[in-house]
N, C-alpha and C positions, 0 to 999 in steps of 0.2 A: 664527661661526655665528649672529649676530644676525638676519639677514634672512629669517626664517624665513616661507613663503607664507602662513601665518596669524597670528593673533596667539590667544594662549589668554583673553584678555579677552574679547575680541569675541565667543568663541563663548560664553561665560559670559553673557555679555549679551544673545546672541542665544538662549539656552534658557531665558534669565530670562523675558524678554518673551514668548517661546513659549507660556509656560506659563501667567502672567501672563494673556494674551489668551483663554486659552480655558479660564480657571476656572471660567468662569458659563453653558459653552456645554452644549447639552443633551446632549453623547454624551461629555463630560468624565466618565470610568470614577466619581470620585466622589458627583458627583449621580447618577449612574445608581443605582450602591447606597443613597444618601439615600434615593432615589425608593421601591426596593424596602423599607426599612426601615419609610417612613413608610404605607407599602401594606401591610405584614405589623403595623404596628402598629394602623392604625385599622380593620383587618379582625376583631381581636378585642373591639371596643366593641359592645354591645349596646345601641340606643339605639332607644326602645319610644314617641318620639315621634313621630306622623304627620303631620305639616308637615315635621321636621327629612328623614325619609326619603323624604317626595312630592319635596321639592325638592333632598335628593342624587340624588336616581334620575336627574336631567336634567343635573348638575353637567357632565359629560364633553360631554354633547351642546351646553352653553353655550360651550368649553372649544373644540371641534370647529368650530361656527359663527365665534368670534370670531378664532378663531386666524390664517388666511392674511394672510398681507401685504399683499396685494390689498383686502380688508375692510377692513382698520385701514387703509390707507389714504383709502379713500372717506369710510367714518365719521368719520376725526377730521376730515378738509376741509367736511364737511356738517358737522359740530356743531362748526366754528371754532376747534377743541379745537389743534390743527397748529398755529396764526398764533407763538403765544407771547410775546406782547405783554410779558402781565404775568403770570408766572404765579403771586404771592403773591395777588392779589385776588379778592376774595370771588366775582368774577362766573365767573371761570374755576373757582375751589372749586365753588361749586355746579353749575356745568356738567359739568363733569367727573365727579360726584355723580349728576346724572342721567341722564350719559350709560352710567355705569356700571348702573346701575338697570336702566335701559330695553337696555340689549343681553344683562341678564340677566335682564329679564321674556321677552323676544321669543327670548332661547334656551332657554328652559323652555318655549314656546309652539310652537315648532318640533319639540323632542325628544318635548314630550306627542302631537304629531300625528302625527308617526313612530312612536312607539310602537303609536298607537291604529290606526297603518293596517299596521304588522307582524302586531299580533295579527287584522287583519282577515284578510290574507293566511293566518297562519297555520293559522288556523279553515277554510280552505277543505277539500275532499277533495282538490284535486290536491296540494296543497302537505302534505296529511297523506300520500297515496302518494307521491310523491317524498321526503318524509322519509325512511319505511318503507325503501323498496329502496334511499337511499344506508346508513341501517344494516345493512340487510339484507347489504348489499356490504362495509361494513369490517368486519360480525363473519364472514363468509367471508374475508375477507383476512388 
């Protein structure tokens, strides 16, 4: 009974790598709880400085913009960031430096005018009656 249709290595091997591959992927059960931990923990900081909280307020909306594959694609071919020539040299260091910089002044620049054109919307009257009757609706529901 040597000939057996599997071998019990191979599947060992194959749930090694399994798991192996997708330690660092975002729906891997244990960064998900990381995630919530690090979320239930820096929700109880108090921090009373306003720069530090002007520019968390946008962090997500930086986070949002840069994310798509699409973006980071374009971006790093326009800022030569992609080639990989050399990448211990000071020139790619500081490129890469600005490049970071500059895609999180211009995602703070993006989130501050969403913001300031949500609160426009929201200040209007239609958008205060339509608020009203969708409450209106889930406290009768």
């Amino acid at each position: 009974m040597t000939n057996l249709a599997f071998n019990p290595n191979e599947i060992l091997h194959w749930i090694g790598d399994s798991i192996a591959g997708y330690r660092f992927m975002y729906w891997n059960p244990l960064i998900i709880i990381q995630s919530v931990c690090y979320f239930l923990l820096f929700e109880t900081f108090q921090i009373k400085n306003k720069g530090i909280n002007f520019i968390s307020s946008y962090v997500l909306d930086v986070y949002l913009i840069h994310t798509p594959q699409l973006i980071k694609m374009y971006l790093y071919k326009w800022t030569h960031i992609d080639i990989g020539i050399n990448l211990a040299s000071w020139n790619m260091l500081v490129r890469s430096i600005a490049f970071s910089i500059g895609i999180f002044i211009i995602g703070i620049g993006i989130g501050f005018i969403r913001q300031k054109l949500f609160e426009f919307v929201r200040k209007r009257k239609l958008s205060q009656k339509i608020s009203g009757k969708l409450h209106h609706y889930i406290e009768n529901f």
